[in-house]
Every structure is written in structure tokens, then in C-alpha cells.
N, C-alpha and C positions, 0 to 999 in steps of 0.2 A: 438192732435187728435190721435187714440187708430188705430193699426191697423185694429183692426175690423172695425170702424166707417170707415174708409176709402174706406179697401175694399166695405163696403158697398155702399158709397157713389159713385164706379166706378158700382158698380150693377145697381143703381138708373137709373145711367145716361145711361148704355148701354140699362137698360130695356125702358125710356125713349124716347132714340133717335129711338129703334125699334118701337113703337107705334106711334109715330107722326109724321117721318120721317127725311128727311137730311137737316140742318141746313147749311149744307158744300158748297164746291163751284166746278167749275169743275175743273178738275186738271191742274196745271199751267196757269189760267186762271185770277183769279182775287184773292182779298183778302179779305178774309170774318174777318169782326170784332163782338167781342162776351165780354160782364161785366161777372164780379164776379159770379159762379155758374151756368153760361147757357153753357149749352150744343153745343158743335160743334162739328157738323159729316163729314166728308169726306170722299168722295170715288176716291177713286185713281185708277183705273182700278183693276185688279188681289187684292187691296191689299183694306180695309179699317179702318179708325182711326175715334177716338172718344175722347174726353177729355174735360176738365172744370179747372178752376185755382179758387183759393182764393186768396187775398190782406191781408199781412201778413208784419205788420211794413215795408210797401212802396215798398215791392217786391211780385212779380207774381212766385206762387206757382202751377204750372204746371202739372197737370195728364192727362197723355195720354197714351192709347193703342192702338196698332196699330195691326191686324190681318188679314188672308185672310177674301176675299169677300161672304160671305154664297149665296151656292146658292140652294134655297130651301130646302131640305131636308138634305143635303149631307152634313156628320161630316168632319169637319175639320183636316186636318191632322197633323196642326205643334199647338202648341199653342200660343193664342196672348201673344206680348212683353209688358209690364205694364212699364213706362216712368214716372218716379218724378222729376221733374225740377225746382231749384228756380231761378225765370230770374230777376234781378236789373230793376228796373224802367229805362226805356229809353235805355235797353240792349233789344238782340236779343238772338236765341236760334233755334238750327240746327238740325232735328232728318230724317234719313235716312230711310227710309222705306223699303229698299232692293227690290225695283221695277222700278227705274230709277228717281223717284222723292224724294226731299226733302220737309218737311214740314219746316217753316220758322216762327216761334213765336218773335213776339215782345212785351214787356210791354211796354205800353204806360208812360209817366212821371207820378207820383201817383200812378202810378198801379191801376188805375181805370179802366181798358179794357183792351184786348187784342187784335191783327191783327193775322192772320195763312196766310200764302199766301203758293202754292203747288209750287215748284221750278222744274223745268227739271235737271237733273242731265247732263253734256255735259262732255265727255274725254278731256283731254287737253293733246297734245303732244309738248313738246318747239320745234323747228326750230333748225335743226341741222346744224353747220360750216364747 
């Protein structure tokens, strides 16, 4: 696939997800599952993501961007980060949003679907002696 088709194919789906709305789930809440070419939106408070996968000889081919949250009228001022991920059938896959959650992608076996579940991000400090 050409980059143009691609980038196009990230146009489709953002112009998409804005006309019919959030396919996503609440953040750290549940796991939303989504096949080959549907769209899944998330909103994550301050930040929101969008992405879609193909099935590509038995692994999850993973596009997501992830940007602030638009609110009405008002330009954005950082640009969204664009994410290509190939995830193996029955792996997982980690991506950081820089707002205190993680989004959590799994390929199902086949790579017939995918799961997103929104993670909390927690500090860990070890127990000192």
C-alpha cells in the first residue's frame, strides 16, 4: 500500500469517526473490540485517538493517531502523532498517549479482530531497605 493510499485511508477514517461519532469506550473502563477496517475512536480526557488495522499474512497491521481533544472551533496547537504497528496474532501492543493513560491493542489468534482496552498509567516506587 502507497503512502498516499494510506494517508488517505487515515483521512477516511478521521473524516468518518467525526460524522458518526465514538465507536470508543470510556477511558480505563472497558475493552472495546473492532475487525479489519472499522474504525475505533477514543476519548481519553485532554487527548483523543483513532485508528483501524488490516490482516496481513496472520498479523495486525495497526494505524493510529493520537491528538488533543478539538474543542469547537479552537486550532490545535501540537500536531497529532500517526502510529504504524505490526502486532503477531495473539501479541499485544503498548502506546502511551502522554496523559496518564495507555492504550493496550491486542491481535486476537488469526488476526481476525482486534481488543483496545485504555490502561491507567500508575508510578511504581520499589520499597526501600
Amino acid at each position: 500500500m502507497s503512502a498516499i493510499t494510506r494517508s488517505a485511508s487515515v483521512a477516511i477514517v478521521l473524516a468518518l469517526t467525526a460524522l458518526t461519532g465514538a465507536v470508543g469506550a470510556e477511558p480505563a473502563a472497558s475493552t472495546e473490540s473492532f475487525k479489519p477496517l472499522q474504525a475505533v475512536s477514543l476519548h481519553l480526557g485532554a487527548k483523543h485517538a483513532v485508528g483501524y488495522f488490516q490482516t496481513q499474512s496472520g498479523v495486525c497491521q495497526l494505524t493510529l493517531v493520537v491528538g488533543d481533544e478539538l474543542r469547537g472551533e479552537e486550532i490545535l496547537e501540537t500536531a497529532p502523532a500517526r502510529f504504524v504497528a505490526a502486532i503477531d496474532s495473539g501479541k499485544t501492543a503498548r502506546f502511551d498517549t502522554g496523559e496518564g493513560r495507555t492504550l493496550q491493542f491486542s491481535c486476537t489468534p488469526g488476526a481476525s479482530a482486534m481488543s483496545v482496552e485504555a490502561l491507567k498509567q500508575v508510578a511504581y516506587t520499589p520499597l526501600r531497605k
